[in-house]
DOKOL-58684 format. One record per residue (C-alpha): residue in three letters; x, y, z. Coordinates in pm, whole numbers, plus 50000, padded with zeros to 5 digits. Layout:
<recs>
REC/ALA/X/Y/Z;
...
</recs>
This chain:
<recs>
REC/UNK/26905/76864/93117;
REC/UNK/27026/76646/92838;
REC/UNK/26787/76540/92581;
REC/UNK/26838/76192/92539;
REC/UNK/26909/76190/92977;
REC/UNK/26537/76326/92987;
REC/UNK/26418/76067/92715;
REC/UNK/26615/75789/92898;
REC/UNK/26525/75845/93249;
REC/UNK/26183/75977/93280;
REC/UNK/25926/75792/93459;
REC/UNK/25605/75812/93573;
REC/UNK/25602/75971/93950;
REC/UNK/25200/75929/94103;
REC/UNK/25312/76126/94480;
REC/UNK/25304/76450/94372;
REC/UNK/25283/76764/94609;
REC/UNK/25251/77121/94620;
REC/UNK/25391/77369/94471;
REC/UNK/25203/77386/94109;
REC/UNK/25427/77429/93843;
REC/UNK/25543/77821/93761;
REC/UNK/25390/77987/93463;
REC/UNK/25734/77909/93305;
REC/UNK/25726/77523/93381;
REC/UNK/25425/77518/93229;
REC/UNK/25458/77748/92966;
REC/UNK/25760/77470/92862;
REC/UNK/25508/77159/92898;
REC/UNK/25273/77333/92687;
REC/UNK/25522/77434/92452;
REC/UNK/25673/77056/92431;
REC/UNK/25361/76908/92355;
REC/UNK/25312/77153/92032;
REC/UNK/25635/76951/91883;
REC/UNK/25442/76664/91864;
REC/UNK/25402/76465/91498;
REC/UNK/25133/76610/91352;
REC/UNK/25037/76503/91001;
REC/UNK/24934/76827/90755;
REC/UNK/25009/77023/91069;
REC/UNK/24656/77012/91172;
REC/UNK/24752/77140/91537;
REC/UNK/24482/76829/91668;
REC/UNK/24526/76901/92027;
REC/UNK/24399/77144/92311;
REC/UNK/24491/77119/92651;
REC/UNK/24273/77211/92959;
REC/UNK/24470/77352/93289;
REC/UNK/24280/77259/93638;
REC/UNK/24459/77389/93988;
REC/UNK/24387/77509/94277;
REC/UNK/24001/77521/94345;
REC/UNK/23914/77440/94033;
REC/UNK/24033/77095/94152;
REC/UNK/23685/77026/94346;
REC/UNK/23492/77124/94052;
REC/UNK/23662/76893/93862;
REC/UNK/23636/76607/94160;
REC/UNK/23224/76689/94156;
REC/UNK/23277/76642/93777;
REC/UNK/23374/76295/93818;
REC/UNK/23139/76219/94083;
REC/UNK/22865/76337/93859;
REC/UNK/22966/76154/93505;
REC/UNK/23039/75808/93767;
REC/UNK/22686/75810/93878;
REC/UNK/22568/75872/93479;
REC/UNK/22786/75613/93422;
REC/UNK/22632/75412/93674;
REC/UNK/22306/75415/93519;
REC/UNK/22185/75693/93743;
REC/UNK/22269/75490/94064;
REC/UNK/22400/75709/94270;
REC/UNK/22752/75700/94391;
REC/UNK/22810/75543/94818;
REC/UNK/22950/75853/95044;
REC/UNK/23276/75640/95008;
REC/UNK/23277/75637/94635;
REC/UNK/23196/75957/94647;
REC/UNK/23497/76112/94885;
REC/UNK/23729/75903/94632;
REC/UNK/23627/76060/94344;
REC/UNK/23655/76406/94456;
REC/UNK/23972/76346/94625;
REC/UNK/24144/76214/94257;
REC/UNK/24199/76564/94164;
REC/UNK/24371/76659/94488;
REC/UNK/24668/76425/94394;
REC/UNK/24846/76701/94198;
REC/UNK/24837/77050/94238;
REC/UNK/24805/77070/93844;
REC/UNK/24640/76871/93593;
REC/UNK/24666/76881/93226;
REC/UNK/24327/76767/93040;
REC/UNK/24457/76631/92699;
REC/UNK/24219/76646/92421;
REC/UNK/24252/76543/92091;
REC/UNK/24072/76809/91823;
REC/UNK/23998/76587/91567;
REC/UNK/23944/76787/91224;
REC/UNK/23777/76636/90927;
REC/UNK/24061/76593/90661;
REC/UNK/24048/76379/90315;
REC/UNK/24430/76281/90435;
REC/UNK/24467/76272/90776;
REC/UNK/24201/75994/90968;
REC/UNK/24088/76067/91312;
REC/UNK/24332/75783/91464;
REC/UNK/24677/75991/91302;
REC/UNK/24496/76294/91507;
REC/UNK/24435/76086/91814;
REC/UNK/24763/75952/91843;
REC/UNK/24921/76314/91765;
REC/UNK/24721/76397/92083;
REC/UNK/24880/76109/92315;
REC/UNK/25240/76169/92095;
REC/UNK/25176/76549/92287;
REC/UNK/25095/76400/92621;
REC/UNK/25375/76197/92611;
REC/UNK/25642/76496/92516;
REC/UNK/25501/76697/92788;
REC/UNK/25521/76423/93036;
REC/UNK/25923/76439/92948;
REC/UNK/25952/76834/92961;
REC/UNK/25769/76790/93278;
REC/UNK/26059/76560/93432;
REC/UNK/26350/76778/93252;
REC/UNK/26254/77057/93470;
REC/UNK/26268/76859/93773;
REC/UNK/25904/76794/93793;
REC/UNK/25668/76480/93854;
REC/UNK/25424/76370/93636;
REC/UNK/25173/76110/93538;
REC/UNK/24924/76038/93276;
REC/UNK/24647/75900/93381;
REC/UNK/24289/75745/93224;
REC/UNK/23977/75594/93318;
REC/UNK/23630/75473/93178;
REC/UNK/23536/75824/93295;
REC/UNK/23722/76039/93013;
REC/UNK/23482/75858/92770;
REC/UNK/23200/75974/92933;
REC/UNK/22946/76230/92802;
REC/UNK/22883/76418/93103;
REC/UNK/23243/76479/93105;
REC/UNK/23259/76623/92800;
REC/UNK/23009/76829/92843;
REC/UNK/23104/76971/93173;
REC/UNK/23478/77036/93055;
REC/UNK/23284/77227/92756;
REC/UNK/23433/76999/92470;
REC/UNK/23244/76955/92159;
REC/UNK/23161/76654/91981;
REC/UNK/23475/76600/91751;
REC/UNK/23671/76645/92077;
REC/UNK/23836/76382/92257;
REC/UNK/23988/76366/92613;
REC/UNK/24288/76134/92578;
REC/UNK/24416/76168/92927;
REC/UNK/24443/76340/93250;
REC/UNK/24817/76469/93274;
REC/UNK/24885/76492/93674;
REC/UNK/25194/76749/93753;
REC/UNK/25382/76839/94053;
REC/UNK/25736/76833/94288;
REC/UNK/25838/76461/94343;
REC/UNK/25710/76355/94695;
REC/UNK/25845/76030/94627;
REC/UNK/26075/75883/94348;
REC/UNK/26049/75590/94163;
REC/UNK/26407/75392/94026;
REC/UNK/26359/75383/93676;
REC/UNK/26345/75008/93524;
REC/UNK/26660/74920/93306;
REC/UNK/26531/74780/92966;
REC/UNK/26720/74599/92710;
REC/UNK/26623/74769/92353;
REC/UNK/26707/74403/92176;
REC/UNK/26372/74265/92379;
REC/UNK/26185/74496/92219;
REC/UNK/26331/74527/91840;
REC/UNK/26461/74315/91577;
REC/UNK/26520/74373/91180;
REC/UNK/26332/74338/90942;
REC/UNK/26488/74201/90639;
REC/UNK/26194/74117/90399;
</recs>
């Protein structure tokens, strides 16, 4: 697929369905995402794979930082089924986590927004190979509990939940004018 097709056309695709990508397809994703920007090439990103079973865990993990969240109050049976069934949307999901390293030229915001700049370019090598994708967020990625049970440390930050799978549904993508959204400059 054309570069600037994949760039121009990609959009977000949230009915996903089985199969997981192959090794290769992700393989590529992973390997788009390390062509991000990165300032003093500080490499200020890891990525997480969840599928299959590991899916459950994950769902229990959100169940579990929710009711921390919640001030201890545990979760209803309903918010409860919810949460576990979020990971079950795709059969593979990319945790994106920004590795923040201490450096006297590079703050932690240039490192965070490397991290989402790699989200983003896997979220187009995902659609240039005919895969869905979608990055999602939430209160919970800021959560403690979630770190902890993903096994980050503290100058780790999730920046988003990357969703993958075959298109179950399609989405037309939105024509946008690039004058609406840029005008120069001249001092």
């Amino acid at each position: 697929m054309d570069a600037l097709f994949a760039l121009h056309n990609r959009v977000s695709v949230n009915l996903l369905t089985e199969p997981a990508p192959t090794q290769k397809q992700l393989d590529n994703i992973i390997r788009a995402g390390l062509r991000a920007c990165d300032h003093k090439n500080l490499r200020p990103w890891k990525f997480l794979i969840i599928e299959g079973d590991d899916r459950e865990k994950f769902g229990e993990l959100m169940v579990n930082a929710k009711e921390i969240q919640n001030e201890l109050t545990e979760c209803t049976e309903e918010e409860k089924t919810k949460l576990r069934s979020k990971p079950m949307r795709a059969p593979t999901i990319i945790v994106v986590i920004a590795d923040i390293k201490t450096h006297d030229k590079v703050p932690e915001i240039e490192q965070i927004i490397s991290a989402g700049a790699s989200a983003q370019m896997m979220m187009t090598a995902a659609f240039s190979q005919g895969l869905g994708a979608i990055w999602r967020s939430g209160s919970l990625m800021f959560e403690n509990r979630m770190h902890e049970g993903l096994g980050l440390t503290p100058q780790q930050k999730i920046v988003g939940f990357i969703y993958v799978g075959h298109i179950k549904a399609s989405k037309r993508v939105p024509e946008l004018n690039p004058a609406d959204f840029a005008s120069k400059w001249s001092g």
